[in-house]
N, C-alpha and C positions, 0 to 999 in steps of 0.2 A: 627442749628443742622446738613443740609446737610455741610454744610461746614469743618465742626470739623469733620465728615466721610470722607471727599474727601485728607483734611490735614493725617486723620490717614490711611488712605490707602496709602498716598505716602511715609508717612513715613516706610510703613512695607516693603514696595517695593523693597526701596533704600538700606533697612536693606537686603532685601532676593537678591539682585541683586549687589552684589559686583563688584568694579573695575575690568575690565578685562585687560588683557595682549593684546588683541584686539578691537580696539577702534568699529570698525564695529561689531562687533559679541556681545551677552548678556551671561555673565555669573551668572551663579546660582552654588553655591560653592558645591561643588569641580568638576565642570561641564566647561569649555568654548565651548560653543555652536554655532558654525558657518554654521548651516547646510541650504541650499537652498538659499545662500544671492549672485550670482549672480557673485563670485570670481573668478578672473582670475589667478590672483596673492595671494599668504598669505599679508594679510596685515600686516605691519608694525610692529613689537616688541614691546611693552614697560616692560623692564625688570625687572622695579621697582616693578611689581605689580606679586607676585609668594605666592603660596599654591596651585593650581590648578593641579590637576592628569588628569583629562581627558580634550582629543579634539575631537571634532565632528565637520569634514569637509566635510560631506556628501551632495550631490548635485549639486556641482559650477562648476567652468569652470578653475581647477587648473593644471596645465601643469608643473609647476617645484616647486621639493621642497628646498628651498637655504636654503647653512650652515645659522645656525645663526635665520633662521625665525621661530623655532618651541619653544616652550616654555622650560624650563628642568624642568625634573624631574618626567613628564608623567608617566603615568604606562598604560594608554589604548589611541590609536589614531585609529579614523575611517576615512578612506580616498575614502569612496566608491561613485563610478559614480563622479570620477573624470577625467579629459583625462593626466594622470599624462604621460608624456614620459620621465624625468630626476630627480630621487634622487639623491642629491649630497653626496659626499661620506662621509662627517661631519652632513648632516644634524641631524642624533638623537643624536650626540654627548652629550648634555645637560640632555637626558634621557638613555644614555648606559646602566648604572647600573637599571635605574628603570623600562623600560616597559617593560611589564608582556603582554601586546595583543597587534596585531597590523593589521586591516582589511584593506584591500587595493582592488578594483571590477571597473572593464572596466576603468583602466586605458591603459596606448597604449607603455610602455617601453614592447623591447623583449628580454633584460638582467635582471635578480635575480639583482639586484641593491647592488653596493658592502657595499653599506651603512648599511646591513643588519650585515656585517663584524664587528662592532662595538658594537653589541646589544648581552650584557652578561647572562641578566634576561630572554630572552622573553618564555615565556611559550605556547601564542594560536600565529597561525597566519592564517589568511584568505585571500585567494587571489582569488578574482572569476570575469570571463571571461578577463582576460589578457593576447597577446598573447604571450608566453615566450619561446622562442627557446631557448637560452642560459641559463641553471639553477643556472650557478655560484658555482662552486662542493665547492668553499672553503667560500665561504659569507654561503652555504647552512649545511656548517662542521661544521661552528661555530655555527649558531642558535639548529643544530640538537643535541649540548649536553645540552642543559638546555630545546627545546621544547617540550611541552606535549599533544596538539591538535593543531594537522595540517587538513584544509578545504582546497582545492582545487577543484576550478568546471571550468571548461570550457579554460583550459589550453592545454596547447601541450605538450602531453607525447607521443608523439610518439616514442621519443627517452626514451630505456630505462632507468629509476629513479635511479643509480646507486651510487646516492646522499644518499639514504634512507639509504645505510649504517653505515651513520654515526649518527642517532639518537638513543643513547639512554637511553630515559626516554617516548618516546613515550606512550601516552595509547589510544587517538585515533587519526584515519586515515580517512578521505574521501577523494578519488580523484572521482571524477565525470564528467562524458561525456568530456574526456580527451585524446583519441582515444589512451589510454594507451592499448598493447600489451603485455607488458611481464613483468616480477620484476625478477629480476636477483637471483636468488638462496638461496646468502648471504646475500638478503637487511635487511632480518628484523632478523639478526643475533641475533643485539644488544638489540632487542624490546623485546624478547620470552618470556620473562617474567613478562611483563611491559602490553604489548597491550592487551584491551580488548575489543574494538569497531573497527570494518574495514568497510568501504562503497565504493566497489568498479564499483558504479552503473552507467549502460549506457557507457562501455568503448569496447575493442575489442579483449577482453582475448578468445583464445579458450579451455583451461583449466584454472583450481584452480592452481594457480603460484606456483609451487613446494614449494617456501621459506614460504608460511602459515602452511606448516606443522609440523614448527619448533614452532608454537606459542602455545604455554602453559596456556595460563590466557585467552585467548579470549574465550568472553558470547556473541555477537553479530557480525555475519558478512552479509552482504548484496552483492550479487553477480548478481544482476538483470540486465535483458538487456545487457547482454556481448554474446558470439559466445561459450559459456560453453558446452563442450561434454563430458570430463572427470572431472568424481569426485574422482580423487585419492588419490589428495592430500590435500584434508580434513583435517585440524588439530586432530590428533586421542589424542594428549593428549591434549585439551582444554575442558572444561564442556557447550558446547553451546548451547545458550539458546534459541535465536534466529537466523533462518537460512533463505535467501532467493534466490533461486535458480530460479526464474520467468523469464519467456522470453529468454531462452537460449537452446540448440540444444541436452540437456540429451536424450539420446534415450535407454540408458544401465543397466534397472532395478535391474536386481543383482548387475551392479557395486556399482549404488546410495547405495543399502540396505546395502553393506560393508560399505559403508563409514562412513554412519548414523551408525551405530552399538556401536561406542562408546560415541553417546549422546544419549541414551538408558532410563539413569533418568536426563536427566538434560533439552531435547529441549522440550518449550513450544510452538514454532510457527515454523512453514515449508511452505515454500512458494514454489509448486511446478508447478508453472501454466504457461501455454504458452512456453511448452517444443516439444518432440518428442516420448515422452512412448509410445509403443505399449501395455505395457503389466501391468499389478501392481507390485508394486516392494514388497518386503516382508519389514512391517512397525508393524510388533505384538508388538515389541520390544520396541517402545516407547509411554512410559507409562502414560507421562503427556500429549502427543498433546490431543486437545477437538475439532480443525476445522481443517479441511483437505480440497483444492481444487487441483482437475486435470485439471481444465478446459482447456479446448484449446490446448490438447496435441494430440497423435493418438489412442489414444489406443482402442482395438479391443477384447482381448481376454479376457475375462467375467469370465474363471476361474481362473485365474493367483492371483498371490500375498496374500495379509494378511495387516490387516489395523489397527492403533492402537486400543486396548483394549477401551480406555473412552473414544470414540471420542463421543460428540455429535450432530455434523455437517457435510455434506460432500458432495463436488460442482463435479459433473461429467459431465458440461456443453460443446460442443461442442466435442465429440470424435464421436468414432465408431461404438462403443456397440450394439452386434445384442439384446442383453437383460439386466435385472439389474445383475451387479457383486454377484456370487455364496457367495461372503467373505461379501456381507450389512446384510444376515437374521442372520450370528452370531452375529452381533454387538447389547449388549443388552443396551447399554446405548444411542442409535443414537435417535436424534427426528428430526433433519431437513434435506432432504434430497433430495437432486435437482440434475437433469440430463436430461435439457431438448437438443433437435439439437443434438439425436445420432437414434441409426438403430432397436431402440427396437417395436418388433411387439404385444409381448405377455406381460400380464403380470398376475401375481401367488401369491397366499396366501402365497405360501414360501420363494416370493421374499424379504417379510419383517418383522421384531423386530414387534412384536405389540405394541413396546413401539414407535414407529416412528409417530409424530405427524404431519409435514408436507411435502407433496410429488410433488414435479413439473417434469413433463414427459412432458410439450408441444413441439412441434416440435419434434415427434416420426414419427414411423409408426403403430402406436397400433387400429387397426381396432375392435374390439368387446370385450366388457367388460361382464365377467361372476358372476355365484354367487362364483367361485373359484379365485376371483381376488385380493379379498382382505384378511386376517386374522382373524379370529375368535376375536372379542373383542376388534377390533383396535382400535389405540388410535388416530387416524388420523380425524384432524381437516381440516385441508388446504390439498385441491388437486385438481390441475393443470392440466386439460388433454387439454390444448387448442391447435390448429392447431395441431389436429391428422387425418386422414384419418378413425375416428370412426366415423361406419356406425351401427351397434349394441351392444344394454347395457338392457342385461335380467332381467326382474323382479325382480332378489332377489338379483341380481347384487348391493347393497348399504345396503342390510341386515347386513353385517359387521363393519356398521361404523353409530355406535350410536350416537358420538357425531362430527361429520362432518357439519361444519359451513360454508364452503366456498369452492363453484367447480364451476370450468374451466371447457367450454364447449366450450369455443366460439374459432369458425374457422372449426367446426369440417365437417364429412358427415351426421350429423345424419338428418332422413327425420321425423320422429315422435318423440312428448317429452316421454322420457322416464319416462313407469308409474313405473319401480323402484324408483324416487323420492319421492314418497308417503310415502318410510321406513325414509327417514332425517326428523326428527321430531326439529332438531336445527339448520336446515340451515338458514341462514342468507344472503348469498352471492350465486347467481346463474347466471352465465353469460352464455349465448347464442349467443353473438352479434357475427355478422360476418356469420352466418351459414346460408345462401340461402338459400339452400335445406329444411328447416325444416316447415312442414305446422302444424299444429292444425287443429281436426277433432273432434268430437265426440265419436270416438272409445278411446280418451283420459280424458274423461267426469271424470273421477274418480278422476281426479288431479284437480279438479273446488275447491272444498275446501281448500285442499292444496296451493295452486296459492293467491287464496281469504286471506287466513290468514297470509301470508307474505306482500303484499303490493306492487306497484310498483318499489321500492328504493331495492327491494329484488333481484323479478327475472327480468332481462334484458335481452334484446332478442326479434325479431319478427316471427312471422308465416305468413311469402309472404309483407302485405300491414299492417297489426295490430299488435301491440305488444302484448306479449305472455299473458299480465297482462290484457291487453283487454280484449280479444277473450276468456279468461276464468272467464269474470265477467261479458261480453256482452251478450256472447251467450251459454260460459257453461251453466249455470241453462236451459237452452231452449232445450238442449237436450235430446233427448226422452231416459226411462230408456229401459234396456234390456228385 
């Protein structure tokens, strides 16, 4: 019986593993497969053996592509982490009319390869980290009327792309960490109406390249990590849906709020983080965003601007802020809402929605909590005061927040437990750890039960040499009443 298994397995093999065009490589139809086999050279042709569209020469040690060694009639070749320095100028010859993609990554040629001259179909091309000084304006004229996704990462654009104005059918672009500076005016003349995806991420633009403002169909552009100060030229007729402006030198909040003004119904994500804002920019106007971050910008001024309508998210982490922004207590749909590492000392019942469910303010300066700190009826679950400089938190101080499951305490000054903890009747989560200062006495006796019926997995945290869950099950009951 094992036998008659061992026979029908080879026979299904041989069935699923057809003659290849490469004696060294396996093919599985419509596949030839030569990836990680340790090639210096393409091995040898056999011409006789053809229906095969794709190659996969990913991983070897292939240096030149010769006329004659590629199969015909390809429609996808992947050539990536190869040390390719020479395409001959026939090699796709056999596949002209047919291939439709072609990936090519850390190969070592610093000419566009005129071979590319011959390729009438190709639709994607992928070219990533190769170093290419010379673009080859007319091998790049001819692929640029039938391409439709062009990838580029880790190339040399320093010279302007003055090629790009011959594409087009384009609908997406990424050039990536490409020390690209500038796009010439007229590059994406051809595109305006075609392109809908741009990733122009990690390059060294100090504005939006005047020629995006001709694009009409663009829903996604990515502008991160560039030297971006001006947003003017903004595609004002495109419907974009996604925008990311991160890591770049906007300092200009009216200018941004113009630019944004005409994706008003259509952006669903804004990525405005690790900029230069001082101030809020006015943002009422768009109606879809639901998450918003500034984090890591400057901003200072606590009355400025206007935020979208539904947002229900919003990251205010690392700025300046003497207090919470005047424009969070309209927002009646917000419930997450984070701003820890800014300059806020106080904080206010009117600072927030009572719709707002979770609050992180650590790394403030918020020194004493009151019974006016929080809103009547708050809906606040989660709150973060940790590494504040609070030294006091009054009795009735937590009276506001019924159903609060989880506070941030630890790092703080406080020197006694706060017997306002006695009003959280659902807390769950109590951290204390890190707080020196804070001793347990008997004038805190009243929290012995409270303590007691959470558990040690609850509150965390010591007073001097005993942890807090101790000292209020060791020696709370032993304390004399009043």
């Amino acid at each position: 019986m094992d036998n008659i298994l061992v026979l029908l397995c080879s026979i299904w093999i041989s069935l699923i593993q057809a003659d290849c065009p490469y004696q060294e490589c396996q093919c599985i139809s419509p596949a030839v497969l030569c990836m990680s086999r340790g090639l210096k050279a393409l091995p040898e042709l056999n011409k006789t053996v053809t229906g095969f569209t794709s190659l996969a020469l990913d991983g070897n040690q292939i240096t030149t592509i010769t006329d004659g060694s590629l199969p015909s009639n390809l429609t996808d070749i992947s050539l990536t982490d190869n040390p390719i320095t020479t395409i001959d100028d026939t090699a796709f010859e056999g596949s002209k009319l047919t291939l439709r993609r072609l990936t090519i990554s850390n190969a070592r040629f610093t000419r566009i390869p005129d071979a590319f001259s011959q390729l009438q179909n190709l639709q994607t091309l992928h070219v990533i980290g190769v170093p290419v000084t010379d673009w080859n304006v007319e091998a790049m004229k001819n692929i640029g009327s039938t391409l439709e996704t062009l990838y580029l990462e880790r190339v040399n654009l320093a010279t302007s792309p003055t090629w790009l104005g011959y594409f087009s059918r384009l609908t997406e672009l990424d050039i990536l960490s490409s020390f690209l500076e500038d796009i010439p005016d007229n590059a994406m003349d051809l595109m305006n109406n075609t392109m809908t995806y741009l990733n122009l991420y990690n390059n060294s633009l100090s504005e939006v390249p005047k020629s995006l403002s001709k694009l009409t169909s663009l829903l996604n552009l990515y502008l991160t990590e560039n030297k971006i100060a001006n947003t003017t030229w903004l595609p004002q007729s495109s419907k974009i849906q996604a925008l990311s402006l991160n890591s770049n030198n906007i300092n200009n909040a009216v200018q941004l709020s113009t630019s944004l003004l005409p994706y008003a119904d259509s952006l669903q994500s804004l990525d405005i983080e690790d900029n230069q804002l001082s101030s809020f920019p006015e943002l009422s106007f768009l109606t879809r965003i639901g998450t918003l971050s500034f984090r890591n910008n400057k901003l200072s001024d606590a009355s400025s601007g206007s935020l979208p309508p539904k947002l229900y998210s919003l990251e205010l982490q690392n700025n300046f802020l003497p207090r919470i922004p005047m424009i969070m207590s309209g927002l009646q749909s917000i419930t997450d809402f984070t701003m820890p590492s800014n300059r806020i000392t106080v904080i206010q019942s009117t600072d927030f929605s009572s719709v707002v469910t979770s609050v992180e303010l650590g790394f403030n300066h918020i020194t004493e909590l009151t019974e006016y700190s929080f809103p009547k009826n708050s809906a606040i679950e989660y709150l973060y005061l940790n590494n504040n400089p609070l030294r006091k938190i009054s009795v009735s101080a937590f009276n506001n927040l019924p159903i609060l499951s989880d506070l941030s305490l630890q790092g703080t000054l406080l020197s006694r437990m706060p017997l306002a903890l006695s009003s959280l009747t659902s807390l769950y989560s109590l951290d204390f750890t890190n707080t020196p200062s804070l001793v347990c006495t008997c004038l805190e006796k009243s929290l012995t039960s409270w303590v007691q019926a959470r558990g040690p997995d609850v509150v965390s945290g010591d007073c001097g040499q005993i942890t807090i869950y101790a000292f209020f099950t060791t020696f709370g009951p032993d304390c004399p009443n009043d």
